[in-house]
N, C-alpha and C positions, 0 to 999 in steps of 0.2 A: 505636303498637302496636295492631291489630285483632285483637280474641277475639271467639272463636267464640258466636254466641248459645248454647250452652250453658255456656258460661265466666260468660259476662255475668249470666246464673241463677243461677250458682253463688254469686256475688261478690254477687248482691242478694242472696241467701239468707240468707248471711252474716251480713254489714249492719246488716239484719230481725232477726234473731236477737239479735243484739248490743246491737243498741238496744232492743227488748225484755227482756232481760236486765236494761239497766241501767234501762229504766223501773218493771220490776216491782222493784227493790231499793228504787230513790227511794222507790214509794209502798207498803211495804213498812211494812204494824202502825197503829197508832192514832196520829192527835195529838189529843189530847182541850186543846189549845191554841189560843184565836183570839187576836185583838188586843184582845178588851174584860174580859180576865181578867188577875189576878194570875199573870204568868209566872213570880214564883222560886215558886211554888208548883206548879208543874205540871207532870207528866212530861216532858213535850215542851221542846227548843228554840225552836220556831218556826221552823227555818228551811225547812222543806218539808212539802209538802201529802202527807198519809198517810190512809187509813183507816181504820178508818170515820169518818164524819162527824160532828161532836159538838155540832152544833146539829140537835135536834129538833123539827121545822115542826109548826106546828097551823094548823088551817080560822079564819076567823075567828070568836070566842067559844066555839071551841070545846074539846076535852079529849081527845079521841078519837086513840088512835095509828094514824098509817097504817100501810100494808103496809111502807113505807119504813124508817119511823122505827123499827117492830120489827127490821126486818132491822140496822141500825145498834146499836140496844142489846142483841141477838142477840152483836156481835161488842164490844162493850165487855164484856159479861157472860165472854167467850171469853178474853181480855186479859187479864182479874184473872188468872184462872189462875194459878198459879205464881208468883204476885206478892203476897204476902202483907203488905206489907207499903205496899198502896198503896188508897187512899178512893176512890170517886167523889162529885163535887162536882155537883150537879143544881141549876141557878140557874133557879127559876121565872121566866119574863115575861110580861110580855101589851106590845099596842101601848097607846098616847091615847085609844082608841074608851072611849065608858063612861063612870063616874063609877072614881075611882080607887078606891075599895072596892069594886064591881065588879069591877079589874083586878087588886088584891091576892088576893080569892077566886080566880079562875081563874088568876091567876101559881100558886097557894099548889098547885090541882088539878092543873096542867099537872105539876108537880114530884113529886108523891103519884102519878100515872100512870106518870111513868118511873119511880120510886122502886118503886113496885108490881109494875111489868114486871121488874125486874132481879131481885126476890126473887125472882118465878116461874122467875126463868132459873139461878135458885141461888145469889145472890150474899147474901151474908151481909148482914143491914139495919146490923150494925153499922160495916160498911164504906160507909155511905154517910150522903152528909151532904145536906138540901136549903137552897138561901139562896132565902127569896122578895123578889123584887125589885118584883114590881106591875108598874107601868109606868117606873118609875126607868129612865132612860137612854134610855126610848122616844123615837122621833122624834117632833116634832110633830104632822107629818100624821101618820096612821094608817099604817105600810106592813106588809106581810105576815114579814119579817124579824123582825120586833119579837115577834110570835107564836110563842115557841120555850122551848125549856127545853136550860138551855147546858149540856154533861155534859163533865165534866174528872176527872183521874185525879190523882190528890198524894199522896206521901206524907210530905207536913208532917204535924208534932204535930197534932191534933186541936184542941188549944186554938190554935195559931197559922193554923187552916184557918178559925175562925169568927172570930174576930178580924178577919181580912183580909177577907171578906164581911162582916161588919158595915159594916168602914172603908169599903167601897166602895159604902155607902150599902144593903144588905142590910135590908129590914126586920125578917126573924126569921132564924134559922136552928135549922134542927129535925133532931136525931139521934138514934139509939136505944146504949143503953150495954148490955148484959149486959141484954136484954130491956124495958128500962125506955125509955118515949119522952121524951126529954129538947128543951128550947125555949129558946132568948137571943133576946132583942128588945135593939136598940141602948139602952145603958144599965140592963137591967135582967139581974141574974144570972139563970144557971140555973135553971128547976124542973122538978121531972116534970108527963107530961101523962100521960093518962089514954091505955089501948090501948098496945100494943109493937107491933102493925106496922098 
């Protein structure tokens, strides 16, 4: 059967459409889910690649959000919306480079940066949680990956949110309660710190 090159337009047009259609549903909302996080804690499945992006890059040694990284926690900030009942998880890192207290101060900033962006963006400090990691899990060599701060969405208990970033080797984990800045370091309870945001 020959159609007309106009037929033949019509039928790719189609197609186009179609396939578009079902690409934009696929990658349709946030997965604030990779493979090095607690998944029964986390919004997401995993099983497909969604926006925006939940690892947030840094230069190396450095702290500074790019144009990127705002535009990303721009649309995490967006997602709470309507969702009351869900945290963001901000897992400071840094790479190997440095001495590890070095890397634990700038994991600890990298996390207090996004944490800082997202209040500006209106997101209530008590809905967010930071775990600092340092360079725990880092590669050996130094690679630029490793330079990030991981943002996840859960809404587990709060007590079973720090628990699970402790277990997974977290060095502290720091959250704000009804104004008050609250701190766990593995093995040691709660206490207030000094400053609410």
């Amino acid at each position: 059967m020959c159609r007309t090159p106009i037929a033949n337009v019509a039928v790719a047009a189609a197609a186009l459409a179609a396939v578009a259609t079902t690409a934009a549903t696929a990658l349709a909302g946030p997965d604030f889910v990779t493979g090095d996080r607690a998944a029964p804690l986390a919004a997401s499945d995993v099983r497909r690649i969604m926006e925006p992006a939940d690892d947030i890059l840094f230069a190396l040694d450095a702290v500074d959000l790019d144009p990127i990284a705002a535009l990303q926690l721009a649309g995490v900030a967006r997602w709470l919306d309507g969702r009351p009942d869900d945290r963001i998880v901000v897992e400071g890192r840094a790479d190997s480079s440095g001495s590890a207290e070095h890397n634990i101060e700038l994991a600890t900033q990298r996390a207090e940066i996004v944490r800082n962006h997202l209040i500006g963006a209106g997101v209530d400090p008590d809905r967010i949680v930071i775990a600092v990691y340092g360079e725990t899990g880092a590669r050996q060599r130094p690679e630029a990956h490793d330079r990030r701060a991981v943002v996840y969405a859960s809404a587990a208990p709060l007590p079973q949110l720090i628990a699970a970033e402790l277990d997974r080797d977290a060095m502290e984990v720091v959250w704000t309660h009804l104004g008050s800045r609250l701190r766990e370091t593995r093995g040691i309870t709660p206490v207030a710190a000094s400053g609410a945001r």
